[in-house]
C-alpha positions in Angstrom: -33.5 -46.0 31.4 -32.2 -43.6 34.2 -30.7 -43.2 37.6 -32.9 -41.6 39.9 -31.5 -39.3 42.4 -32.5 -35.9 44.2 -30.7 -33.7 42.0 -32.3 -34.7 38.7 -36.2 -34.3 41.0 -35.3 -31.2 41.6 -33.9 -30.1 38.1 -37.0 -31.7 37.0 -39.6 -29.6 39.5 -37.8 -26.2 38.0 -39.5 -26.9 34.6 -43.3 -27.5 35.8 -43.6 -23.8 36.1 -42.5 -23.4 32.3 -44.6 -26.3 31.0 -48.0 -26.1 33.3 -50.2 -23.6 32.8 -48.9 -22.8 28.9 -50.7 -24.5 25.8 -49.3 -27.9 24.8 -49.3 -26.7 21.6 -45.7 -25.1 21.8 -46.0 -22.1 23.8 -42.6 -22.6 25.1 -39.2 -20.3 24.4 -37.9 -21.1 20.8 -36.1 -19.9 17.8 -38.0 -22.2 15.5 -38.8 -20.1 11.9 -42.2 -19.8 11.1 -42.2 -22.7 8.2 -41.4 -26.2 9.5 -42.2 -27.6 5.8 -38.8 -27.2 4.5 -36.6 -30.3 4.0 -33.1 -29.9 2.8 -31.8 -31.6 -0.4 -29.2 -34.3 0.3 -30.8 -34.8 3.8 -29.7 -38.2 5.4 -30.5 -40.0 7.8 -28.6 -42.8 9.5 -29.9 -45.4 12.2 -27.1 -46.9 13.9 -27.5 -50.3 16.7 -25.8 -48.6 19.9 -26.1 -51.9 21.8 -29.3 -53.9 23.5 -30.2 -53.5 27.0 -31.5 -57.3 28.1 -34.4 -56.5 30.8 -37.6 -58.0 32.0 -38.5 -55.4 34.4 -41.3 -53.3 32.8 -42.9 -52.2 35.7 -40.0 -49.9 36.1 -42.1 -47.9 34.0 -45.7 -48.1 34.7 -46.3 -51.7 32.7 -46.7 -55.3 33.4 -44.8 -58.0 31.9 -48.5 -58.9 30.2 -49.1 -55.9 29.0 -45.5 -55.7 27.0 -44.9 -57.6 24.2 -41.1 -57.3 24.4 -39.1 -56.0 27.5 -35.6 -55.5 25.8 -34.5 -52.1 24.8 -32.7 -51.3 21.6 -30.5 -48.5 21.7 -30.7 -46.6 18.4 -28.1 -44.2 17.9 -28.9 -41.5 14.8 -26.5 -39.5 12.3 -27.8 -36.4 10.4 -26.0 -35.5 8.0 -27.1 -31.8 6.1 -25.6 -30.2 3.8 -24.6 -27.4 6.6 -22.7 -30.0 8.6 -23.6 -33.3 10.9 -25.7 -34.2 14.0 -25.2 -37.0 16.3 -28.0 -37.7 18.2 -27.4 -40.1 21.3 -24.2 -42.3 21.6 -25.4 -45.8 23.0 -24.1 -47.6 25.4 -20.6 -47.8 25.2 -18.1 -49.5 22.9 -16.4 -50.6 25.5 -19.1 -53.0 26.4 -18.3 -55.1 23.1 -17.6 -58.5 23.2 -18.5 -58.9 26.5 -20.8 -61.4 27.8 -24.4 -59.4 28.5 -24.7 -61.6 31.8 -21.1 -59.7 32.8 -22.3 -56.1 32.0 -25.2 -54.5 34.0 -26.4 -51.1 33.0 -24.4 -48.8 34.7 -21.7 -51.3 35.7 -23.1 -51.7 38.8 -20.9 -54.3 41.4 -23.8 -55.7 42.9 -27.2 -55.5 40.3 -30.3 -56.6 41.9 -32.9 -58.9 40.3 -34.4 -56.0 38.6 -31.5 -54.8 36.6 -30.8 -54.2 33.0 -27.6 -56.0 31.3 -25.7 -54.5 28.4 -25.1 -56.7 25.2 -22.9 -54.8 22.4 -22.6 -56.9 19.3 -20.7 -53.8 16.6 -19.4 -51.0 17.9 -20.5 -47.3 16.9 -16.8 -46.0 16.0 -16.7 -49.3 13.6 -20.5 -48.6 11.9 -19.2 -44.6 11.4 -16.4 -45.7 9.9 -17.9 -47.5 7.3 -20.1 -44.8 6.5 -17.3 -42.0 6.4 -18.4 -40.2 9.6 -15.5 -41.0 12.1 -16.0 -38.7 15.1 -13.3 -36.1 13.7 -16.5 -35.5 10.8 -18.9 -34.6 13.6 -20.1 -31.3 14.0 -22.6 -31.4 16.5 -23.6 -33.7 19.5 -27.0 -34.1 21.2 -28.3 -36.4 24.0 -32.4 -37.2 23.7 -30.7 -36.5 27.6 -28.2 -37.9 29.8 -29.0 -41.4 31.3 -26.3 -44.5 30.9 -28.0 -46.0 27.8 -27.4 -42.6 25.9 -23.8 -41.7 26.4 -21.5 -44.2 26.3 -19.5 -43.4 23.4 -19.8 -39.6 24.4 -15.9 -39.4 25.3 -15.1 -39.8 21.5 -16.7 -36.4 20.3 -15.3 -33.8 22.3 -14.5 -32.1 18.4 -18.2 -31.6 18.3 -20.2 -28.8 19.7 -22.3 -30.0 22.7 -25.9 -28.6 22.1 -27.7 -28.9 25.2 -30.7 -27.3 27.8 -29.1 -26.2 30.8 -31.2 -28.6 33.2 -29.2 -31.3 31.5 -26.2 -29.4 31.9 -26.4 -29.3 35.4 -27.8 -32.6 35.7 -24.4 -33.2 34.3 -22.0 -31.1 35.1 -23.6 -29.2 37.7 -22.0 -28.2 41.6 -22.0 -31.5 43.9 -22.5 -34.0 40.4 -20.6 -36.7 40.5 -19.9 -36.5 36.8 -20.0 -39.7 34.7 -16.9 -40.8 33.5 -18.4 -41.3 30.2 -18.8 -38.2 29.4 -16.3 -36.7 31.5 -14.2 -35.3 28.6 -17.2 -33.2 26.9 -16.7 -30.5 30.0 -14.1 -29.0 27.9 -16.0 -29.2 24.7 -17.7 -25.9 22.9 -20.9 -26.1 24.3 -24.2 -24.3 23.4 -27.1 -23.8 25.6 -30.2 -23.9 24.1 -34.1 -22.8 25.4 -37.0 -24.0 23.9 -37.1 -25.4 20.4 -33.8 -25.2 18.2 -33.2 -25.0 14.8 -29.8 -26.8 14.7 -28.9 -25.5 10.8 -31.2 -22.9 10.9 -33.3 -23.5 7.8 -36.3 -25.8 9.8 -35.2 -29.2 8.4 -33.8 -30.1 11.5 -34.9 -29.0 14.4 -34.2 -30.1 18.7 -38.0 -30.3 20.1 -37.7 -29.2 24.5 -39.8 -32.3 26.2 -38.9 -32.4 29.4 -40.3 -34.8 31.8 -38.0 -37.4 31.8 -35.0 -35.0 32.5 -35.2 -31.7 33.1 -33.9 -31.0 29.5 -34.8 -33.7 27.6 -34.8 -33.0 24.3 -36.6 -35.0 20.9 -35.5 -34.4 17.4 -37.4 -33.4 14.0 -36.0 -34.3 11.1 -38.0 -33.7 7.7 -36.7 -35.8 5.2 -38.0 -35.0 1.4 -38.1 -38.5 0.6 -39.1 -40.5 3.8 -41.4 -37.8 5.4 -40.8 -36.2 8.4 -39.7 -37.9 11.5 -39.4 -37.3 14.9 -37.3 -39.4 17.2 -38.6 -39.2 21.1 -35.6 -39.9 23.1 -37.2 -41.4 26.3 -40.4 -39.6 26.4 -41.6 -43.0 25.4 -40.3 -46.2 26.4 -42.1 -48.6 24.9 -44.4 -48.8 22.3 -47.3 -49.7 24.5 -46.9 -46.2 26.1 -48.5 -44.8 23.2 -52.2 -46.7 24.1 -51.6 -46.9 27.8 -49.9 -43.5 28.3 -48.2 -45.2 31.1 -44.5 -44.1 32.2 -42.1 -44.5 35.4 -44.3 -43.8 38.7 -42.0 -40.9 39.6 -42.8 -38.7 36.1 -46.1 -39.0 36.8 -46.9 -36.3 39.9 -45.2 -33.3 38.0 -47.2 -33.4 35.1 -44.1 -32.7 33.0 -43.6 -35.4 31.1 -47.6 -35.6 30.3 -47.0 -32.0 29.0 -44.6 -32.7 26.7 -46.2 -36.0 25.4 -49.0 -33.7 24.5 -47.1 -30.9 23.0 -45.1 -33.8 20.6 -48.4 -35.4 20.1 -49.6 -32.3 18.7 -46.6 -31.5 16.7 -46.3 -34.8 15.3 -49.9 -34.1 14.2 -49.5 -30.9 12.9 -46.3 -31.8 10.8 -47.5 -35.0 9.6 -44.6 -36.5 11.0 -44.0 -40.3 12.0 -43.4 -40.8 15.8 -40.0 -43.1 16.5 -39.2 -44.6 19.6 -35.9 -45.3 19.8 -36.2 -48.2 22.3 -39.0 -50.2 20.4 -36.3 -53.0 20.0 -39.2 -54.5 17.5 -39.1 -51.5 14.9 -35.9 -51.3 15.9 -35.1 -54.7 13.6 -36.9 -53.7 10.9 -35.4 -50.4 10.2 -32.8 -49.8 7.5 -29.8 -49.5 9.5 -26.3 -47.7 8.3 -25.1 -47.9 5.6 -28.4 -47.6 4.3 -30.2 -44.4 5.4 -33.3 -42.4 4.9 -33.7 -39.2 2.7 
């Protein structure tokens, strides 16, 4: 999901010159090592529900309601935990939304939603499904957004202990001059922040690793994970939307004149290939259900 404004289409127009024109492969900047075949011992992974958004408005992103075989978005909100510390990746949409009636609660809180919106339904919240695991956000070493949008950062406000690793389009997409910064994630302005280019190996042996796709946001990141029992994974943030993308290669109408996004679908298409990964799309609300969620994990 996102809110579409000038800013962000200008953030995003900045990164065409550092995608077009350079192999899909991964020519970008990054400080990937050589070997991305090494998977840590005592590697988990943790899916936890960070809320549903209830929509029926598909062609939001270049698909009909015929051509989707179910509109709702999941939320997925993932722990890593390594033996070198523990990633957060993505925060859902907001604890405060729980309890509430999803009728009550459109995406973004809008006052007046039009026909087209998205509403908000939060059944558990995140704080209450990491503290049954042992991961309260006082245990959380470092924070990642797939990228900034509503549906990603509602519980951001709780991890301001964590070290924000983020690509400076999203920063300023963020916190940048003339942003009217999002109160949900207000707090993290005075969190230790680390700017990022390119690929990033987040514990610096390859098991783990922040993948650049912009498109979507100017700094859009996915995330690797190579899990010794489970196989490697790699979670796509909002390259993808729905699962249907995959077939159709459709996405929203204003991603589609840059050629950014296409880019970076091809360079994680190819990396996913390379790495014999499995591609997860964190808002396929039907995988979604038949994941192991926290406390079970995958290793």
């Amino acid at each position: 999901m996102h809110r579409t404004d000038r800013f962000a289409v200008k953030q995003i127009s900045r990164t065409i010159g550092l995608l077009l024109g350079l192999s899909v492969i991964g020519l970008v900047p990054t400080s990937r090592p050589q070997a991305l075949q090494s998977a840590a011992q005592g590697l988990r992974l943790y899916v936890l529900d960070g809320g549903t958004i209830i929509t029926n408005h598909p062609e939001g992103f270049g698909l009909t309601r015929e051509q989707v075989k179910n509109t709702n978005f999941s939320c997925a909100v993932y722990l890593i935990v390594h033996p070198r510390g523990t990633l957060l990746f993505d925060t859902g949409l907001g604890d405060r939304y729980f309890g509430r009636p999803f009728n009550e609660s459109p995406l973004a809180d809008r006052p007046d939603p039009p026909s087209t919106a998205g509403f908000i339904l939060v059944t558990k919240t995140l704080k209450s499904q990491l503290d049954e695991i042992g991961y309260p956000p006082s245990k959380i070493n470092y924070l990642a957004f797939s990228h900034p949008h509503d549906d990603h950062i509602g519980n951001a406000n709780d991890f301001v202990g964590a070290t924000l690793l983020v690509h400076r389009g999203d920063y300023e997409l963020m916190f940048g001059p003339n942003v009217q910064i999002n109160p949900a994630y207000a707090a993290l302005k005075n969190s230790k922040t680390k700017m990022i280019e390119g690929d990033y190996d987040v514990f610096g042996d390859g098991s783990v690793m922040l993948l650049f796709t912009p498109g979507h946001t100017p700094g859009h990141q996915s995330l690797y994970i190579n899990l010794p029992k489970t196989r490697p994974v790699v979670l796509s943030g909002d390259l993808y939307h729905y699962p249907e993308d995959l077939k159709l290669d459709s996405m929203p109408d204003r991603e589609k004149a840059p050629g950014v996004t296409e880019a970076s679908r091809k360079k994680l298409q190819a990396f996913v290939a390379k790495n014999g990964a499995q591609l997860w799309i964190g808002h396929d609300i039907n995988f979604f259900s038949r994941q192991k969620h926290a406390p079970q994990y995958y290793e």
